[in-house]
N, C-alpha and C positions, 0 to 999 in steps of 0.2 A: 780499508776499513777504519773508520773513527771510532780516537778512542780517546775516552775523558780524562786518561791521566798517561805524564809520561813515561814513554817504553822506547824502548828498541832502537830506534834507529837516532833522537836528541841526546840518547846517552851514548855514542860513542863520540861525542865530543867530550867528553867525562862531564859534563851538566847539565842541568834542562838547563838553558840559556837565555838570556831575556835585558832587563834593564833596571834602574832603579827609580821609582815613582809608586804611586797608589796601588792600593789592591781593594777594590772594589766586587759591590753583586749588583745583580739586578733579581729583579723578580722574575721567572719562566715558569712555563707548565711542561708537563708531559704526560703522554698516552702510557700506560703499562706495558710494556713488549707479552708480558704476562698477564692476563686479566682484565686488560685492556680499561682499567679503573684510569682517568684525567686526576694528577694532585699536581701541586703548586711547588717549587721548593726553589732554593737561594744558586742563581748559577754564578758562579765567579768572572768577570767581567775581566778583571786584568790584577795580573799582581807583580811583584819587584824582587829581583834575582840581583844578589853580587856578591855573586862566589861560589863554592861548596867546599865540602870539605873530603877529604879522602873516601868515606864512604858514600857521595855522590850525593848527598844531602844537602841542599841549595841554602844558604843564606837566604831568609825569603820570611815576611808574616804569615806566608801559608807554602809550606815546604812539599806537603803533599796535599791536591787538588781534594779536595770535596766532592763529591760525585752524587747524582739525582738517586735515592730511593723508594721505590715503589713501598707506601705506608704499610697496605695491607700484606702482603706477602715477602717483603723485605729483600726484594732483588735488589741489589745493587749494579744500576744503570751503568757500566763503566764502557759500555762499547755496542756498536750496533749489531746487532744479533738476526742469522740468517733463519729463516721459518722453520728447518729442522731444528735448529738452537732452542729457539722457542718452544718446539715440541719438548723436547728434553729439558729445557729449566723448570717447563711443570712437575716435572718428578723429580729432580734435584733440591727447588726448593721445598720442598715438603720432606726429603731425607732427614734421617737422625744426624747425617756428617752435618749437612749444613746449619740444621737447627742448635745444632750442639755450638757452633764459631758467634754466638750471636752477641758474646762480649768481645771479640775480637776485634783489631783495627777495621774498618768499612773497607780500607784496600787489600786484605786479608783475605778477607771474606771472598772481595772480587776474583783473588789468584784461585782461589779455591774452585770458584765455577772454571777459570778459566781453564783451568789441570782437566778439569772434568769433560770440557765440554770439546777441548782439543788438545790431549795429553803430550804432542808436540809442537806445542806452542812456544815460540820463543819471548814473547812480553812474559809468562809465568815467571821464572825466576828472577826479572826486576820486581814484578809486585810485589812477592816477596820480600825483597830488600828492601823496597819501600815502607813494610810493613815495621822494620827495623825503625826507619828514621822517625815514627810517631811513640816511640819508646826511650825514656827516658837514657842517659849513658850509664852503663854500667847495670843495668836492671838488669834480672833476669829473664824478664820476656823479652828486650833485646837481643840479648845471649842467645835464646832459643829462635828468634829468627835466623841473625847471623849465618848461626850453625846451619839452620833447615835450607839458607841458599847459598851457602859456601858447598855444602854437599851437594844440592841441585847442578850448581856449577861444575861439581869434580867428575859428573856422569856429561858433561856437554862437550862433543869435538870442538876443538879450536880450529878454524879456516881460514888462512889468510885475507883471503876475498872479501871477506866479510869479518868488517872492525867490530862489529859488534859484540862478535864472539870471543876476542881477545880483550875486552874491554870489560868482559866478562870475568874472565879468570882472572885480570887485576884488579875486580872489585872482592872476586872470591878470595886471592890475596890477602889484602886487606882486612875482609872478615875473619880469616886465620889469626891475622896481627893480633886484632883487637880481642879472640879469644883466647889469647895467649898463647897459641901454636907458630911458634913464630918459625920452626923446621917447616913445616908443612907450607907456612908461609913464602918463605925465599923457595922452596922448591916448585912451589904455581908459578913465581915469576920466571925461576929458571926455567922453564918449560915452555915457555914463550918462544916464538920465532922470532927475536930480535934483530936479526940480521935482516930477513924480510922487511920490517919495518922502517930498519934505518937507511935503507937501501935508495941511495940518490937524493940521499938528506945533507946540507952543509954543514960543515962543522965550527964555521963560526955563527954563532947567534945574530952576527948582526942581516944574516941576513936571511931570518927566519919570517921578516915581515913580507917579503918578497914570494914567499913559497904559496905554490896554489891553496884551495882550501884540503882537501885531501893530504897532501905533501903535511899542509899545519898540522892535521889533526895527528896522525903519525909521531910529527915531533912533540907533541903535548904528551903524546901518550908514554912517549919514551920518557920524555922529561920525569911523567908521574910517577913510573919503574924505578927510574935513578932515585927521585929522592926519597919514593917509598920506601926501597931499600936502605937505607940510612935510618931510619925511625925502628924498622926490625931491626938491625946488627945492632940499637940500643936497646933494644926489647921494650919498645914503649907500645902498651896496648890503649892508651887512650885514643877516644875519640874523633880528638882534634889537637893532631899534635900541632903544636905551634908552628915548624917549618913546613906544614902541608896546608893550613887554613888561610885564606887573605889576610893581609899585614894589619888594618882597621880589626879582623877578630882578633887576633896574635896579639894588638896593643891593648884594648881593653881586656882579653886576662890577665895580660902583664899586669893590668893597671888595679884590678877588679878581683886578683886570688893571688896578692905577690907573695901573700907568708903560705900558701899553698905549693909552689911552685919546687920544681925539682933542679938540682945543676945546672941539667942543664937549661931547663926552663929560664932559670936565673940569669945564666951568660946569653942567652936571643935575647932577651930582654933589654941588656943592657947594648944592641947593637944600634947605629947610628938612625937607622931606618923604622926601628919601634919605636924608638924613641920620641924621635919626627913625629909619628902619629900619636904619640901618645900627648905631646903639647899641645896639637890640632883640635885634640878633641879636650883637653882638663878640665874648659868652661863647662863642658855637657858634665862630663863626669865624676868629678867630686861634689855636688850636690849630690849627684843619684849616690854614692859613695858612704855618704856621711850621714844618709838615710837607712841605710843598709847599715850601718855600721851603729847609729841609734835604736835601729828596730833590733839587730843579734845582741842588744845588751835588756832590752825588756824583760 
């Protein structure tokens, strides 16, 4: 089944994954799965990925896809829809549930059909989370995602077999973190079958490059456990903590919030490798700097 935005099976790499260049549209039409009305709208052609950050939130001009909506009735196209679906979205969207979300994130909105229309759906509680990442940090409608798929997550068995579903409860982790439950937090990770996953993994890094793709993604995921862990036993509920985001975001905070920064914020900063990135970039960033720094004195 296609589906316009990512789910399930790209995130248990812990990213949508991709590269760094343009993020373009083009112009396309589509038929209404509902109503069968032709309207025009912006389909996203290609866009640029390097990185994420703990909560799975891509570095990226457009972090989460943009999806086609039907103008008059305001379905949000996010996936191809079988003829019974369709029988049921006529009565869905015309609901008070749905009519009522219609400030909500457009991916929000999507999860919503999607609970509805197959209440064991495993893409639902990524949209969700996704829904998080079009929310400012620290907002309260962030908060309230978090929580809405950190709980999603605490009703989901974990299965070895299936990464998906451990990759799952280390993003619901995480969500804990950041809402300040950081008990609840270490005890999702402990709960983990860790043994399972490290199983027939090397223990020197260097020879991580070697290892199948399966094998990799296993050790990535361990990796993101360990250092996860470190960020709870500080009780840091930010965002993006510094040791869990790419080194290039890590150095522009450093560079971009230093009288903001915490201890320990202060000591990564000062480590040989931010540093590095932070000479790479000074040309770009102290103009944008000193602009910033002109406009907060207005």
């Amino acid at each position: 089944m296609k589906y316009f935005i990512c789910v399930t099976a790209v995130l248990a790499a812990l990213s949508c994954v991709g590269t760094v260049g343009a993020t373009t549209f083009f112009p396309a039409e589509m038929k209404c799965p509902v109503g069968g009305k032709t309207f025009k709208y912006q389909a996203i052609g290609s866009n640029s990925y390097w990185g994420s950050r703990p909560d799975g939130r891509p570095y990226s001009p457009m972090p989460v896809t943009p999806m086609p909506e039907c103008p008059d009735n305001y379905l949000v196209v996010y996936r191809e829809f079988t003829p019974e679906e369709i029988g049921n979205l006529k009565t869905l969207l015309q609901s008070p549930g749905y009519l009522a979300l219609m400030d909500r994130p457009q991916v929000y909105r999507a999860a919503w059909l999607e609970k509805s229309l197959k209440p064991q759906s495993e893409s639902y509680p990524w949209m969700v989370l996704q829904a998080a990442w079009t929310e400012s940090n620290g907002s309260p409608a962030r908060a309230g995602y978090l929580r809405e798929f950190a709980q999603i997550a605490a009703t989901t068995p974990v299965k070895i077999e299936k990464m998906d579903s451990i990759v799952l409860q280390m993003r619901a982790a995480n969500a804990w973190r950041e809402l300040g439950d950081f008990d609840t937090a270490a005890s999702t990770l402990d709960a983990l079958p860790l043994d399972a996953l490290a199983k027939g993994l090397p223990d020197d890094p260097e020879l991580i490059k070697k290892l199948n793709e399966e094998a990799g993604t296993r050790w990535n995921m361990l990796d993101y456990i360990k250092r996860l862990r470190v960020v709870i036993s500080r009780k840091d509920s930010s965002a993006e903590p510094l040791d869990m985001i790419p080194p290039r975001e890590a150095a522009s905070q450093c560079f971009f919030t230093a009288e903001t920064l915490t201890d320990f914020g202060k000591a990564f900063c000062q480590s040989e490798d931010i540093k590095k990135e932070i000479e790479e970039s000074r040309q770009y960033w102290e103009p944008q700097k000193a602009e910033m720094d002109k406009a907060a004195k207005r």
